[in-house]
VOVEX-436033 format. One record per residue (C-alpha): residue number from 1; x, y, z. Coordinates in steps of 0.05 Angstrom, whole numbers, plus 5000, padded with zeros to 4 digits. Last residue first. Example, Ala and Ser with C-alpha at 12.3 -4.5 7.8 and 13.67 -1.06 7.14 Angstrom:
REM VOVEX-436033
@resi:2&c1:5273&c2:4979&c3:5143;
@resi:1&c1:5246&c2:4910&c3:5156;
***
This chain:
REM VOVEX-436033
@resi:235&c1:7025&c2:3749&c3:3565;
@resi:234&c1:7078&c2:3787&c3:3605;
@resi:233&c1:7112&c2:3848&c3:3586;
@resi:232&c1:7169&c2:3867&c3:3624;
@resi:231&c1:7192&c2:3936&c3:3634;
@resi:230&c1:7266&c2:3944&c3:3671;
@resi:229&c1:7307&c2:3986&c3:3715;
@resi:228&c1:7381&c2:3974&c3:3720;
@resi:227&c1:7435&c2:3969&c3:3775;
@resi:226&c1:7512&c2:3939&c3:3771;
@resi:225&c1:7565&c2:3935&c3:3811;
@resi:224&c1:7644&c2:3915&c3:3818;
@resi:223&c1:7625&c2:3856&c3:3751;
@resi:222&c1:7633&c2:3794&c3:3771;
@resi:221&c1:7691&c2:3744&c3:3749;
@resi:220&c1:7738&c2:3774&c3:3800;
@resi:219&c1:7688&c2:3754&c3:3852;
@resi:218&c1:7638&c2:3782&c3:3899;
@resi:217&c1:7605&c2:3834&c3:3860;
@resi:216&c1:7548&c2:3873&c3:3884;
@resi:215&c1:7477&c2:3883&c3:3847;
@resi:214&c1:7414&c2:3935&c3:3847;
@resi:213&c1:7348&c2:3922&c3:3817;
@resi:212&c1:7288&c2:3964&c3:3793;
@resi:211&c1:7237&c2:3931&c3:3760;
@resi:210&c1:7166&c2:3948&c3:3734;
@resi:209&c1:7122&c2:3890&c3:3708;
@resi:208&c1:7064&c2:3904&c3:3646;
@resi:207&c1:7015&c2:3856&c3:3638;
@resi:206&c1:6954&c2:3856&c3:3681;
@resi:205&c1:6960&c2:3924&c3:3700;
@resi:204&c1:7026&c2:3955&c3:3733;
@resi:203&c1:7058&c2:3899&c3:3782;
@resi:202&c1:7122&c2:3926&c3:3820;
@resi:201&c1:7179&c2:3896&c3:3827;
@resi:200&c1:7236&c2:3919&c3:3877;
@resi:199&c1:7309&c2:3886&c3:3876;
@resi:198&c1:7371&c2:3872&c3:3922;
@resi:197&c1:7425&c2:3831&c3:3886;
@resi:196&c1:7487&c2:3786&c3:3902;
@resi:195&c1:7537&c2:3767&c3:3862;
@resi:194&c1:7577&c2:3711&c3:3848;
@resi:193&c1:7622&c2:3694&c3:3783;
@resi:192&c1:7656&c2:3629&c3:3776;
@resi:191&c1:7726&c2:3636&c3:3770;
@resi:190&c1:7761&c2:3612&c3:3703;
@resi:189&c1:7727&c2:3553&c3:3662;
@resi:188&c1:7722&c2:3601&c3:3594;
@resi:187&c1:7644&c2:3606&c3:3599;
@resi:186&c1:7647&c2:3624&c3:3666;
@resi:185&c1:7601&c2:3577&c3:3723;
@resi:184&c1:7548&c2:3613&c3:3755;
@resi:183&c1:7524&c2:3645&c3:3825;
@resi:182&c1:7470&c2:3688&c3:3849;
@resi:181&c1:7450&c2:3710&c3:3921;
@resi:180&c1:7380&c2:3740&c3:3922;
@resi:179&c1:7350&c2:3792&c3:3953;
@resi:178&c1:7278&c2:3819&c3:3951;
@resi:177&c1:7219&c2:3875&c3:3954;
@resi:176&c1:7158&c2:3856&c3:3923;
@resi:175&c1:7095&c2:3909&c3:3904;
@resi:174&c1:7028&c2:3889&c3:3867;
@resi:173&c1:6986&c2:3861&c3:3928;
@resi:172&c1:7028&c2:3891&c3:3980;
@resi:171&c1:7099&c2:3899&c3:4005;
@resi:170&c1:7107&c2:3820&c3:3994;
@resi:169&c1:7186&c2:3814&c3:4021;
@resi:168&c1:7224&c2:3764&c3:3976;
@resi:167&c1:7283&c2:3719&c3:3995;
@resi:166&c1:7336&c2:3690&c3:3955;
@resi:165&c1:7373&c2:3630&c3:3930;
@resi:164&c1:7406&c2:3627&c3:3851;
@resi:163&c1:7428&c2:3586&c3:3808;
@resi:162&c1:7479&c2:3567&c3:3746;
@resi:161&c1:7508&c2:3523&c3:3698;
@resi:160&c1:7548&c2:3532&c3:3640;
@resi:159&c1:7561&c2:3516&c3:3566;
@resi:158&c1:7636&c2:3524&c3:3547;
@resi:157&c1:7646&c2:3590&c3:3499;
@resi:156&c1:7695&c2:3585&c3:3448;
@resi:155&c1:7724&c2:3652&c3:3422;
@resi:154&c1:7750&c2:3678&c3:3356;
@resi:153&c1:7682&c2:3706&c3:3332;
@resi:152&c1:7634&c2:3695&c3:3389;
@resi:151&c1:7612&c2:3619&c3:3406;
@resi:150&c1:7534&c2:3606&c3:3427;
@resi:149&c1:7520&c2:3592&c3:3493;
@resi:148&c1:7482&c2:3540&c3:3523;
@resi:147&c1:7455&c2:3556&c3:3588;
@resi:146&c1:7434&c2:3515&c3:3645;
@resi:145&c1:7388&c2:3527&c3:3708;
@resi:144&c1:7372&c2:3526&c3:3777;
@resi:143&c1:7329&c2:3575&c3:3825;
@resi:142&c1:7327&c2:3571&c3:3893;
@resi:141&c1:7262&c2:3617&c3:3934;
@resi:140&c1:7234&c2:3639&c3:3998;
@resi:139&c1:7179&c2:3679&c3:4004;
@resi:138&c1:7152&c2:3726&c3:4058;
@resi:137&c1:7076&c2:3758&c3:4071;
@resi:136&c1:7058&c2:3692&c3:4099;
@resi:135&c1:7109&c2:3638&c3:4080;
@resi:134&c1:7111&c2:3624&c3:4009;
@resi:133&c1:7154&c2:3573&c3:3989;
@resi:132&c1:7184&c2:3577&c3:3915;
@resi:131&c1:7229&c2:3535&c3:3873;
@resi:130&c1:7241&c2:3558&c3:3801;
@resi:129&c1:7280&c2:3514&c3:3749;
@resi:128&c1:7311&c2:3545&c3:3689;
@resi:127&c1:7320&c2:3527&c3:3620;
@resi:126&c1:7365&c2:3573&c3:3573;
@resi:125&c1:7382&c2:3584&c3:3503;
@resi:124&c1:7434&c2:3640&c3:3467;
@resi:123&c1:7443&c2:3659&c3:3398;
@resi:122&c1:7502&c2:3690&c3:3374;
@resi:121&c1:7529&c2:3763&c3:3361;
@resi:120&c1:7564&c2:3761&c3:3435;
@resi:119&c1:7538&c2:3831&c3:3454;
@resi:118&c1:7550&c2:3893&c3:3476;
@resi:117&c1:7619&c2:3893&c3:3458;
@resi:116&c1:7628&c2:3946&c3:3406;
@resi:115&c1:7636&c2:3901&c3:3351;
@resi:114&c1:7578&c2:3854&c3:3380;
@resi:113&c1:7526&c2:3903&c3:3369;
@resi:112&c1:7469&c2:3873&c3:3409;
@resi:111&c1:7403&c2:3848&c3:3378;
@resi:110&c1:7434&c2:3778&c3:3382;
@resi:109&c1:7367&c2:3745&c3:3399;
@resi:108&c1:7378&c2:3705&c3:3467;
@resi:107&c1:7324&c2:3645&c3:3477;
@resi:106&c1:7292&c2:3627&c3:3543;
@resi:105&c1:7255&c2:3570&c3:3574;
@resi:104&c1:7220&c2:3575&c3:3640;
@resi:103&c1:7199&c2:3522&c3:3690;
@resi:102&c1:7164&c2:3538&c3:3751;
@resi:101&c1:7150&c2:3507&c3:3818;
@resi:100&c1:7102&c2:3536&c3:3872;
@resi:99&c1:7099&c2:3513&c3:3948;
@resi:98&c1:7053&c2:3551&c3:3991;
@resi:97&c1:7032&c2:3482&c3:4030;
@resi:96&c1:6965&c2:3486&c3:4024;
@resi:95&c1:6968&c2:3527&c3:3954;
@resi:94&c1:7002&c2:3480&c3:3917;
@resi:93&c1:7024&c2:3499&c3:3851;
@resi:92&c1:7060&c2:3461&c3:3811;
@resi:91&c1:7084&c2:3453&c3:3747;
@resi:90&c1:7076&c2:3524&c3:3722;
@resi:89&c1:7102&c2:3543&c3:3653;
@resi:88&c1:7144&c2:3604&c3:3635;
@resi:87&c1:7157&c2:3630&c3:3576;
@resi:86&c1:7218&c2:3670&c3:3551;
@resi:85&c1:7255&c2:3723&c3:3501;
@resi:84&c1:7313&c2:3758&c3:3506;
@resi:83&c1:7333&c2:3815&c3:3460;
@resi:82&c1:7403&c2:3830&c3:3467;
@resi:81&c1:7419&c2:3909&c3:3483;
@resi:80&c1:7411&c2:3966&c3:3456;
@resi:79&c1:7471&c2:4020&c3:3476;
@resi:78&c1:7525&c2:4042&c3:3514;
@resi:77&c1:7600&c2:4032&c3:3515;
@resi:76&c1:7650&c2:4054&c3:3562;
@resi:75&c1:7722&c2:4031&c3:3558;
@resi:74&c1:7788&c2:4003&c3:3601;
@resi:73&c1:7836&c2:3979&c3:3544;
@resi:72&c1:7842&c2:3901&c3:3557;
@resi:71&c1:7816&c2:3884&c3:3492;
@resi:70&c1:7848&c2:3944&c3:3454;
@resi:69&c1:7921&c2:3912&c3:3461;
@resi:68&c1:7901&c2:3851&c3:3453;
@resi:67&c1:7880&c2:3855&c3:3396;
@resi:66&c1:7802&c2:3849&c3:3365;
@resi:65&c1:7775&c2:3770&c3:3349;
@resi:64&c1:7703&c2:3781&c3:3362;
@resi:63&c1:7721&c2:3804&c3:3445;
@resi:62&c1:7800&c2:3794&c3:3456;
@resi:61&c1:7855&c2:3767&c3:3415;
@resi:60&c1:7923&c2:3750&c3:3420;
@resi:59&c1:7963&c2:3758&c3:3493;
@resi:58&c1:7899&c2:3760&c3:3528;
@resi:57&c1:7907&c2:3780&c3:3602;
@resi:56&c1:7860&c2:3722&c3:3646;
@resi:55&c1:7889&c2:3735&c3:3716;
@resi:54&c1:7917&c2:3671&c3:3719;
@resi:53&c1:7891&c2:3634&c3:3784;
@resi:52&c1:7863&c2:3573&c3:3746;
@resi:51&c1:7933&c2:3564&c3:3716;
@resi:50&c1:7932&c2:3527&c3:3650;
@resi:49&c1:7920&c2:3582&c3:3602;
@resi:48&c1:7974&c2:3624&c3:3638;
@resi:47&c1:7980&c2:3671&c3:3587;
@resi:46&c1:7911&c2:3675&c3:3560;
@resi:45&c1:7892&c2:3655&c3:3485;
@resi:44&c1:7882&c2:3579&c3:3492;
@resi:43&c1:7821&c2:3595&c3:3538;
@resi:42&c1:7796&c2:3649&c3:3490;
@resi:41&c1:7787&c2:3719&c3:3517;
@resi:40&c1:7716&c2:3747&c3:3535;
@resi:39&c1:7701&c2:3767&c3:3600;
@resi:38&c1:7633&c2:3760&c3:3607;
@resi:37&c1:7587&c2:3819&c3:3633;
@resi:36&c1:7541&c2:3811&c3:3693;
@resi:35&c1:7503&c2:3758&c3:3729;
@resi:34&c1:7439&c2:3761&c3:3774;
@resi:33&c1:7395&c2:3820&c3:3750;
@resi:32&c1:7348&c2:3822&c3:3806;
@resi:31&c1:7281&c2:3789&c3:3804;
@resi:30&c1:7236&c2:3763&c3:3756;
@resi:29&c1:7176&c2:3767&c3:3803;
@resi:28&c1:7205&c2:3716&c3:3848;
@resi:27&c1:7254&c2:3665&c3:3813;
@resi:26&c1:7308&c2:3710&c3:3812;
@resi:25&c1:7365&c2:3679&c3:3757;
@resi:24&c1:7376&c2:3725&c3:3696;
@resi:23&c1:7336&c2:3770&c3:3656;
@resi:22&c1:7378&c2:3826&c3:3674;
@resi:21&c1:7444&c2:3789&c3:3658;
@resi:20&c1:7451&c2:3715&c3:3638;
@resi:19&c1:7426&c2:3718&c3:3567;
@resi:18&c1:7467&c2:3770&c3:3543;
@resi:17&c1:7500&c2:3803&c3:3602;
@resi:16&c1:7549&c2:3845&c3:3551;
@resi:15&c1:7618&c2:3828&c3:3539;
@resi:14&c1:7684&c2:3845&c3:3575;
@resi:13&c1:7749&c2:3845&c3:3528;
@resi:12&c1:7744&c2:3917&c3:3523;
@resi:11&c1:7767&c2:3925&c3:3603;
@resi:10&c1:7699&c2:3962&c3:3639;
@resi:9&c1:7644&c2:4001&c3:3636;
@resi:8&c1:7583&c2:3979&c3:3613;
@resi:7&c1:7514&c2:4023&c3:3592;
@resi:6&c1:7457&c2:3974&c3:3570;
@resi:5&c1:7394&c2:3984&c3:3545;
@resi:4&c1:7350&c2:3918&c3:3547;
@resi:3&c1:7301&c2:3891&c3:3510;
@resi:2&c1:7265&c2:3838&c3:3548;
@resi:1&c1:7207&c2:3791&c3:3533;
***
């Protein structure tokens, strides 16, 4: 379970990570925070609609239905963000070999204020698909999954698909230092966002799991950069 606090900074017709942000692809150790905010401007709503290079300006509405005019108004906002909740299940694990496949479902509570952008306002589900090899103190991993997003006022949001490939560093028995290369499809069909994120979890107790990740953008879609720290709580 993650509650995030989030501080963006960007055009106001740029939404929270929601589902898709902190506790997003990174098979190892929940790592880095693949994805970022989503802009937010309804397909038929863009000049350009029809042009996959259009630079997505709304001409009507932005984020939960506000104009134009304040959507693309460069802001900060700060604050709680969506609740996201998750469980695991191992369906294999085969120690010879090092191999280890999860599956993990995940639900988005809309704990974020969706008025200032934080947030969509809907609910959110996930299932995700985690490959790992472990080879010595090293593991390589590909994550795959699918989201379906609920709709924000004014906006309809396409389900999407997205993954992940990386590589983790076991520091020691608690510690993991890794990098993983994260791409999904936009919720409005315009570029596909990519990123690519260095992270460090550390195991406190049984339960608790202490993250620090940093991310880079690599396309319009993607936010410039992005860190965070995070507290997980794992049954």
């Amino acid at each position: 379970m993650t509650v995030p606090y989030l501080n963006i900074t960007g055009p106001g017709n740029i939404l929270g990570p929601g589902i898709g942000g902190i506790d997003g692809a990174g098979g190892i150790g929940g790592g880095g925070g693949g994805g970022g905010g989503v802009f937010a401007c309804g397909e038929d709503r863009r000049r350009g609609a029809d042009k996959p290079e259009d630079d997505g300006t709304c001409t009507d509405t932005g984020a939960g239905g506000t104009p134009a005019t304040n959507a693309v108004t460069r802001r900060t906002e700060s604050g709680l963000g969506d609740l996201v909740a998750g469980f695991t299940y191992n369906l294999l694990d085969h120690k010879p070999s090092g191999l280890v496949f999860d599956i993990t479902g995940r639900i988005k509570i809309p704990t974020a204020s969706a008025a200032r952008g934080l947030g969509s306002g809907k609910l959110d589900y996930a299932v995700q698909g985690d490959l790992i090899k472990s080879i010595s103190q090293f593991s390589v991993f590909t994550s795959f999954g699918y989201r379906i997003l609920g709709d924000p006022s004014g906006v309809i949001f396409h389900n999407v698909f997205y993954g992940a490939a990386g590589l983790g560093y076991k520091l020691s028995s608690t510690s993991l230092l890794g990098t993983s290369f994260n791409i999904g499809q936009s919720p409005l069909r315009l570029q596909d966002s990519r990123d690519l994120s260095v992270y460090f979890t550390h195991r406190v107790g049984e339960n608790f799991r202490f993250n620090v990740y940093g991310l880079k953008g690599f396309s319009e879609r993607s936010p410039d950069w992005g860190s965070g720290v995070t507290l997980r709580y794992v049954f």
